[in-house]
N, C-alpha and C positions, 0 to 999 in steps of 0.2 A: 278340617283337613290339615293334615301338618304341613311343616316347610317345605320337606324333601320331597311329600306326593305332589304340590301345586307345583312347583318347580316340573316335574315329572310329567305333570299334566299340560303346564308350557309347553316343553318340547313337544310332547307329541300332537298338540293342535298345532305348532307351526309345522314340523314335517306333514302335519295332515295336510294343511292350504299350500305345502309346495308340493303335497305329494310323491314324497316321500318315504313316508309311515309306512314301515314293513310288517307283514302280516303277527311276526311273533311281538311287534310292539305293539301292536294292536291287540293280543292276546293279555298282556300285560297289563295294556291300558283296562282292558274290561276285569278283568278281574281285581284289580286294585279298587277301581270305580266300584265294582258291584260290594265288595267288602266291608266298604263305608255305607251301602245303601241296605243289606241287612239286617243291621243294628236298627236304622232309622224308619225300615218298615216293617220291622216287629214292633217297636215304640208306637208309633202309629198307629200302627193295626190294633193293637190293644186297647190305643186312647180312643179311635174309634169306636171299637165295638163297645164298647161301656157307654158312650153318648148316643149310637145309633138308635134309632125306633126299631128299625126293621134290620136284619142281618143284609149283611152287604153284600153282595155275588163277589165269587172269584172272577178273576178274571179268565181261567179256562173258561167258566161257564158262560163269560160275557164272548166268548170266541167264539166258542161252540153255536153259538144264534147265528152268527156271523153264516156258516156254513149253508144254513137252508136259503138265506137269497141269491 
């Protein structure tokens, strides 16, 4: 994470704990956060699936179970 996103990410957890944090920083927040987390779970998922025995469920399909209880 660079300087300028952790900084980024300071402020908006403290306006989070004062309650503050307005919805379009919030908007901000997630997609800053999620853009760093693509990279890292295509990397992943890859490293995985090559060591996996068995193919790993998505997680729609791990939700989808969720539904019949």
């Amino acid at each position: 994470m660079n300087l300028v996103l952790q900084e980024k990410v300071s402020i908006w957890r403290q306006k989070a704990n004062d309650g503050t944090l307005t919805v379009e920083e919030m908007k901000e927040a997630i997609i800053a956060l999620r853009q760093g987390r693509v990279g890292a779970a295509i990397a992943s998922d890859s490293a995985r699936r090559k060591t996996a025995k068995k193919e790993i469920p998505s997680a729609d399909d791990l939700l989808s179970e969720l539904d019949g209880l």
